[in-house]
C-alpha positions in Angstrom: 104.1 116.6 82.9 102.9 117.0 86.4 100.5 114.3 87.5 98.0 113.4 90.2 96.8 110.8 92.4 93.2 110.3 93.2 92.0 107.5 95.9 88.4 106.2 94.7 86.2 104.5 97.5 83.2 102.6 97.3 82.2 102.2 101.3 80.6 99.3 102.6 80.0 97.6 106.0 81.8 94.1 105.0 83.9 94.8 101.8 85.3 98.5 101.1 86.6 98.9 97.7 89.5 101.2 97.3 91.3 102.1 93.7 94.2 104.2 93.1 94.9 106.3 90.0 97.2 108.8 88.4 96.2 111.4 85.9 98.7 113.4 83.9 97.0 115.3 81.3 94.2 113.2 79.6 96.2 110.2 80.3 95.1 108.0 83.4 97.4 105.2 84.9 96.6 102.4 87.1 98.7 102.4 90.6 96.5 99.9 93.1 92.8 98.7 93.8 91.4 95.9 96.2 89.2 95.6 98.6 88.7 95.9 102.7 87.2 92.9 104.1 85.8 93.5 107.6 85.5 90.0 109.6 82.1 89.2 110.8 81.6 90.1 114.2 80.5 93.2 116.3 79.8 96.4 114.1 82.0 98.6 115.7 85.1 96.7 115.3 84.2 96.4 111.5 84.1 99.8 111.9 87.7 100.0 113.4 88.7 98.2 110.7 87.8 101.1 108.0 89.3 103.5 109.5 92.4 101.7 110.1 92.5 100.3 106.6 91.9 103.1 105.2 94.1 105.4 107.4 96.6 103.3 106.1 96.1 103.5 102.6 95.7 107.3 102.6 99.5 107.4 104.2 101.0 105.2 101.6 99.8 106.3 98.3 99.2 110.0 99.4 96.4 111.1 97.2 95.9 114.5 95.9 92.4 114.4 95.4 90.0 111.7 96.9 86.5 110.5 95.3 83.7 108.7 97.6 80.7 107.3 96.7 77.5 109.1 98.1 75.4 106.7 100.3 71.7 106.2 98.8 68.6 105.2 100.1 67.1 102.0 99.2 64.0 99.5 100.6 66.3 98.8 104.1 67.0 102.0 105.8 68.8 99.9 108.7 71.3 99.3 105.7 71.7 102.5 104.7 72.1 103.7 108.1 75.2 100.9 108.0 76.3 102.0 105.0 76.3 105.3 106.1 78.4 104.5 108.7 81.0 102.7 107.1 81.1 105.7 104.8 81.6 107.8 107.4 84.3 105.5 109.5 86.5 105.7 105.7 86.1 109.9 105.7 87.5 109.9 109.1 91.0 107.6 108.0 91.2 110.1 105.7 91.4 113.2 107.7 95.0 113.2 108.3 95.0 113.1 104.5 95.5 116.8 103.0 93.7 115.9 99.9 90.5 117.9 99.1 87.3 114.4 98.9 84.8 115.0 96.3 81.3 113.1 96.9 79.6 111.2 93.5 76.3 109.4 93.3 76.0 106.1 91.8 74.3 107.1 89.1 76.8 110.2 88.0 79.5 107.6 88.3 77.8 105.0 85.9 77.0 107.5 83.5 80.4 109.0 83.5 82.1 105.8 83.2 79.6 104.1 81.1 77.5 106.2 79.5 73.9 105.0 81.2 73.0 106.1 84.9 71.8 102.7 85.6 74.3 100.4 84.3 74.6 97.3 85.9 77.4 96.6 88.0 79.2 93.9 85.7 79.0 97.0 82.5 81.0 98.8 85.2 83.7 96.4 85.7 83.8 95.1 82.1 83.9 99.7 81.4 86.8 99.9 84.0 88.9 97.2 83.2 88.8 98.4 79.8 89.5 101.9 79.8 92.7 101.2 82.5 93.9 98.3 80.2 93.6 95.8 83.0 93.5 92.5 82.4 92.7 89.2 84.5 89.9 89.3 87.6 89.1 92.9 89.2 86.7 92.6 92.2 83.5 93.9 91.9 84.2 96.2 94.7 87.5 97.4 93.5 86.6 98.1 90.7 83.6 100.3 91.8 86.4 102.4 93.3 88.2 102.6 90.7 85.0 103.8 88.9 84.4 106.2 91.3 87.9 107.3 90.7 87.4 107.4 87.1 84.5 109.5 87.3 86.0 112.0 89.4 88.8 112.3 86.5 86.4 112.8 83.9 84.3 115.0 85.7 87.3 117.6 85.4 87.4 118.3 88.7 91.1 117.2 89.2 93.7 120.0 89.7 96.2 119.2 87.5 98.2 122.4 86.4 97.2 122.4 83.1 94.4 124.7 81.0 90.9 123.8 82.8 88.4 122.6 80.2 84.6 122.1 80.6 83.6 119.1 82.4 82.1 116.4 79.9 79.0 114.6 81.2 76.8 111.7 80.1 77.7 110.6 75.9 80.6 112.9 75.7 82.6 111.7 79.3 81.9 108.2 77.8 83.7 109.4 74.2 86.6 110.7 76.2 86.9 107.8 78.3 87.3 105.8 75.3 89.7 108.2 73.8 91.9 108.4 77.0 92.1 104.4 76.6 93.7 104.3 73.6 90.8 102.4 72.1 89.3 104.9 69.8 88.8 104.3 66.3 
């Protein structure tokens, strides 16, 4: 059965979390996840870092598909502008990539991997760790990639050659997530 790599990110100015997955059929595999930390110090060279980092990690696990966390607005718009940024220095270490980058809110990432648009971020890890079979500690930001990754799978957008089906959303993503674990009863 043919298979196919996504490249989750969840961008941030200090930590960048990055997860790697494969997805052959209804079956999804773990491959990597961790987490870019910038050093303090000038933005710009954090910036550097992003790109590099992630430059780097497009070239060795040579996605097929890549899913990004959209940037939202908060209270501190000098921190969205930064997170913007960051976002934007990881899309351009990816542009040597010739995978096609999908964009997900946080909410449509919750709800597909959780089932509740504003899950908190430990339901997410707990959701993640449990669907991928993963056991010991996952970094919070890892494992928001690999969410993002996750919901990019379940979304149906992935190109696997296989019949395309509808999209689940919402309750039914969170049922098939549960199936494609193995955990079903």
């Amino acid at each position: 059965m043919n298979s196919l790599r996504i490249l989750g990110i969840d961008p941030g100015s200090q930590r960048t979390g990055y997860g790697v997955l494969d997805v052959a059929g209804q079956q999804l595999s773990y491959v990597a996840s961790g987490v870019i930390s910038t050093r303090e110090g000038e933005f710009g060279v954090r910036l550097k870092e992003i790109f590099r980092s992630v430059r780097e990690l497009a070239a060795q696990y040579q996605p097929d598909q890549i899913s990004i966390e959209r940037v939202f607005v908060n209270r501190n718009a000098d921190s969205a502008l930064k997170l913007g940024q960051a976002r934007g220095a990881a899309i351009c270490g990816l542009v040597e990539c010739a995978a096609d980058l999908y964009e997900y809110a946080p909410r449509q990432i919750k709800l597909a991997v959780v089932g509740s648009g504003g899950a908190a971020k430990e339901q997410v890890q707990l959701m993640v760790k449990g669907l991928l079979n993963l056991q010991g500690n996952l970094a919070a930001d890892a494992a928001d990639a690999l969410a993002v990754a996750v919901c990019h799978a379940l979304r149906g957008r992935v190109s696997v050659p296989s019949p395309a089906r509808a999209a689940p959303s919402g309750r039914a993503a969170w049922t098939l997530a549960v199936k494609l674990s193995g955990r079903a009863r």
